[in-house]
N, C-alpha and C positions, 0 to 999 in steps of 0.2 A: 504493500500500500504506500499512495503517498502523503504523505504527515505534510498537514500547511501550519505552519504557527506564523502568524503575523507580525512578527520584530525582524521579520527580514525583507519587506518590501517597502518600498518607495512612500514617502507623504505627499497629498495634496495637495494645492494653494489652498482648495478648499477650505484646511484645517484649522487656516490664521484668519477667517471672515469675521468681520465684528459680531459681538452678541455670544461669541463660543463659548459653549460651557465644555473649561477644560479638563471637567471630572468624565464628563457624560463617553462613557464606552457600552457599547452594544454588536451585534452579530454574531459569524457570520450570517452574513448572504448571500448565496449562492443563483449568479446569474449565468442566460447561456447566449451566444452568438457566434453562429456559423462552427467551429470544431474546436469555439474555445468553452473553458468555465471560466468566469469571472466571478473570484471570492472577492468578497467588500466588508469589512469592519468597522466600526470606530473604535479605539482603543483613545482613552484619556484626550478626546475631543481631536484626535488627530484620525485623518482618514487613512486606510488602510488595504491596497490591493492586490489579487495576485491572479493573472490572468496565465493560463496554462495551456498548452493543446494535449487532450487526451483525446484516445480512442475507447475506452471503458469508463464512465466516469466513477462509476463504484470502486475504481483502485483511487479514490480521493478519502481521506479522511480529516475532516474537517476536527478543530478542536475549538470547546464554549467552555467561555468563564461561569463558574458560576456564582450567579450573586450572592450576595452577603460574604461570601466564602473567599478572601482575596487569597491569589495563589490558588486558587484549586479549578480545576475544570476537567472535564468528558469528552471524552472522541465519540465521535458520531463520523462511519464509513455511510456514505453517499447511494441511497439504495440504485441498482442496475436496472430496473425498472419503475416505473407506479402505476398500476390499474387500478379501475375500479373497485370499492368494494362490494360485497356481497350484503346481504341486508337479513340473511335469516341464519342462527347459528344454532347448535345446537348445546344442550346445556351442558354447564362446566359448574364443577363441583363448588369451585366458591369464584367469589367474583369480588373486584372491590370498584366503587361508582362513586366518582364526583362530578361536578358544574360548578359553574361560573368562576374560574379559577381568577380569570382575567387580569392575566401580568400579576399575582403574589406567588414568585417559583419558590421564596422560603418557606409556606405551610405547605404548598403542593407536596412539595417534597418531604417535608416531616410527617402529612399523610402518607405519604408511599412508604416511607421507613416502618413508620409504625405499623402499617398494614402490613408488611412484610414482601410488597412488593419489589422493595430495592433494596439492594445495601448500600453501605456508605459510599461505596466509590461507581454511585449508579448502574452499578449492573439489577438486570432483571433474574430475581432469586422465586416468584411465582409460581415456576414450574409451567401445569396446565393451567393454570386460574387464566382471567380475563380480567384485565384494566379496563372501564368504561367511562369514557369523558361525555356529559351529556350537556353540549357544549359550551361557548363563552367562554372559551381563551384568552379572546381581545378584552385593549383596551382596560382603561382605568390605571392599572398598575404599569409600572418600571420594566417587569421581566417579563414578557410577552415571548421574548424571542428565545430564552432559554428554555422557558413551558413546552416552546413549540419542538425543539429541537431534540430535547429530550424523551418526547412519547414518539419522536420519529424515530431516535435510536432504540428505542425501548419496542417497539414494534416488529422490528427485525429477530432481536433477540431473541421475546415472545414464542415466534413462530419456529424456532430452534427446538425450544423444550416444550412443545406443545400447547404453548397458551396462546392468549390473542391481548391486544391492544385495539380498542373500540373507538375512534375520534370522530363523533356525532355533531355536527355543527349548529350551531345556537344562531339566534338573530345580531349577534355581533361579527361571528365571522361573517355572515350574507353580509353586514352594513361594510366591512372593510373590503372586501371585494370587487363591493359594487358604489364604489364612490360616497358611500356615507360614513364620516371620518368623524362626527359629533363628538365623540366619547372617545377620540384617538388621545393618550396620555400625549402630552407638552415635546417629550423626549422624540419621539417616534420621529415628529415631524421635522425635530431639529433633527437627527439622522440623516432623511433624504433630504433635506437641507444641504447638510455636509457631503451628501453623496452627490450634489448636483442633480436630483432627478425627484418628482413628485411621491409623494407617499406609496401611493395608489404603486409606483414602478417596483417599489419593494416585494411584493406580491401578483405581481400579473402571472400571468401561464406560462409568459418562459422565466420564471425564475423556477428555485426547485421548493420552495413550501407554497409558492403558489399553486403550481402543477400538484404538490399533494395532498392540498387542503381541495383543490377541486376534485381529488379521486373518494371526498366522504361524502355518507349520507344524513340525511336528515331525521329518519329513521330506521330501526332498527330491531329487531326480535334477537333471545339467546332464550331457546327455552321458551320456557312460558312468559318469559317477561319481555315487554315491550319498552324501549330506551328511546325516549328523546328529548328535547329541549323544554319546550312549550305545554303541549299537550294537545288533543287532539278533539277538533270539531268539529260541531255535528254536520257543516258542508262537506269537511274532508270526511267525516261517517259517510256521507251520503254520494260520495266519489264513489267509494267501495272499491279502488285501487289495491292492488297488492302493493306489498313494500317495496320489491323490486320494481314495477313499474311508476310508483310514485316517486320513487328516488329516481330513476333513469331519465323522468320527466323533466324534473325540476333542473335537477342538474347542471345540465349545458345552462340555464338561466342565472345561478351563481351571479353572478358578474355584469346582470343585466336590469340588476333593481326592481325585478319582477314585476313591476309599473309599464317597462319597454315589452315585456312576455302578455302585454295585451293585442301588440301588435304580431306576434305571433298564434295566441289560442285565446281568444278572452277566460276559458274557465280555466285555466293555467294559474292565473290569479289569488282563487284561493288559495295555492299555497304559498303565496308571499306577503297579500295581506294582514296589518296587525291586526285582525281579528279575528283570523282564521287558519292563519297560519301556523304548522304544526312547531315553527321556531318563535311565534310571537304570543300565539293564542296565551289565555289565561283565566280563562272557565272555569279552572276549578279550584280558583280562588275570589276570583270578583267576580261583581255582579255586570251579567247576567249571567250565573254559575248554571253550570252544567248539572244537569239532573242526573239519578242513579239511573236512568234507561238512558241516556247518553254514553253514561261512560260502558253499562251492560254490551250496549250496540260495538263500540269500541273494540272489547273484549275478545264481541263473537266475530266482527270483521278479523281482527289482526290472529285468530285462534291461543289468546292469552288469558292467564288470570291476573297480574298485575300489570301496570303503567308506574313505570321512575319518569320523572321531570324534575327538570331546575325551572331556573328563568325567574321564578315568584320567589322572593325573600321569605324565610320561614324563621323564627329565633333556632327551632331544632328538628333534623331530622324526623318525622312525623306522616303518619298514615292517616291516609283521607278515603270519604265514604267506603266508609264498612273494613278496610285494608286495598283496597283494590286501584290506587292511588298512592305514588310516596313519593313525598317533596324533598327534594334535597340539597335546596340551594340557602344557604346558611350563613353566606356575605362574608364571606373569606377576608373581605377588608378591613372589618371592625376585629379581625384575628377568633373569628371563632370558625374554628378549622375542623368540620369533619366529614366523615365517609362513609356510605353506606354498604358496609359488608355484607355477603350473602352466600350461605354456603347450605349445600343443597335445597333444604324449601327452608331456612330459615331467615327473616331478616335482622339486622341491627346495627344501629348506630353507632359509629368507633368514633372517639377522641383521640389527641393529637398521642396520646400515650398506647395506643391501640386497644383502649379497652372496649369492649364492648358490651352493651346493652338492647337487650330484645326488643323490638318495635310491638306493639300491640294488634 
């Protein structure tokens, strides 16, 4: 493989523009044109690049600082392809499922410790289990890029000792994709600043987390349990789309603001709509909440007994009508960090200690 550590390429003019914050370090980013790879960094407000010609790009091994941690970072090799994912899995003996991480990689990661997902120097220690992101990576927080980089490496790994890595996308990645940058943390923007090029260019389809955040779905089955962001309306009930084809729908629209996918199908729509939408909806918390023959319907479309969602702030971990609903999005920002583990038909709530506690 080959090893990029960036103390040995060239600085920017970039790096001296007024306004620079000369703490501010973030990346890699990994861009493509023509037979080259172009890695792009900021290290301590200076820009940092290293353009390559390869013929495999998986013989690249990138390496991420990780935050909080000075001195310490993880290789992540460059995966040889990215497809699609699949949308229906089957069950895995235990699973551990968070959301909205959105740029805090310090608790992300003391969730995974604690769960026993990782060990201290990031490797994947899960075996067959299943990591499930049920989405909301973006935005808000500092470390966006190291969240990201890290369930990409962790994904590969995963797939070695039989387990899987699930990265479900939330109504933040659709907004960063597709030109809505509201909620893009301050940092981000000085970034492509420093890089000379628009936010938006950090993420388009020829970079490489761009091209890999567009190979996820929006939902998702393992088992009997149904994963995703939002949750699930009674238009999208009344689609009656399998998950494969609603995912394979949507899709290609990522990146199109789903406002522009009326000019392609007007009923395309509902799944981009905030009120309908399987990454925006929130029925089954405000009004006008979804009845218990809404979510029944849900159940018997997708062939499941539960529904996990983020998206809606909850103080804790917590099941909704009757069990057949669980919130798990718990605002990682105010530092209350946790995950909802599941091992065979049990659920429960872990703390950043990994303890855990039965849901009701």
């Amino acid at each position: 493989m080959i090893r990029l550590f960036f103390n040995l390429v060239f600085l920017s003019p970039f790096s001296f523009c007024s306004g620079q914050n000369n703490s501010l370090t973030d990346g890699p980013y990994v861009f493509y044109k023509d037979n080259y790879v172009l890695i792009r960094s900021i290290d301590n407000g200076n820009l940092k690049n290293d353009s390559i010609a390869v013929k495999n790009k998986n013989t690249l091994l990138l390496s991420v600082a990780v935050p909080g941690q000075p001195g310490t970072s993880f290789s992540v090799p460059l995966k040889k392809t990215l497809e699609y994912e699949t949308a229906e899995y089957k069950a895995a003996d235990k699973l551990l499922v968070l959301s909205d991480i959105e740029g805090t990689f310090q608790g992300f990661n003391k969730l995974l410790l604690a769960g026993g997902v990782i060990d201290k120097q990031f490797n994947w220690i899960f075996g067959t289990g299943h990591l499930v992101i049920c989405g909301d990576l973006f935005d808000r927080g500092e470390e966006v890029t190291a969240c990201l980089w890290l369930l990409y490496k962790l994904e590969e790994e995963a797939k070695t000792k039989g387990g899987y890595v699930h990265v479900i996308l939330g109504n933040h990645e659709i907004m960063n994709l597709s030109e809505d940058i509201r909620y893009v943390h301050p940092k981000y923007l000085q970034v492509a600043t420093l890089m000379g090029i628009t936010y938006m260019d950090l993420y388009n389809a020829g970079t490489e987390l761009g091209h890999w955040l567009r190979t996820k779905n929006i939902m998702e089955r393992i088992g009997d349990v149904l994963f995703l962001h939002g949750g699930v309306s009674q238009l999208v009930n009344q689609r009656g789309l399998s998950l494969k084809k609603m995912n394979n729908r949507v899709r290609p629209l990522y990146d199109k603001d789903g406002i522009d996918s009326l000019l392609v199908e007007e009923n395309v729509t509902t799944f981009f709509d905030a009120q309908t939408s399987p990454f925006w909806y929130r029925g089954y918390f405000m009004s006008p909440r979804a009845s218990m023959a809404q979510v029944d319907s849900t159940l018997r479309i997708y062939n499941v007994h539960r529904i996990v969602v983020g998206h809606t702030i909850v103080d804790s971990i917590q099941t909704l009508y009757n069990g057949k609903v669980i919130a798990i999005d718990v605002n990682h920002h105010i530092g209350n960090h946790q995950a909802l583990a599941i091992e065979k038909d049990s659920f429960y709530r872990m703390n950043l200690e990994g303890k855990k506690r039965k849901l009701d």
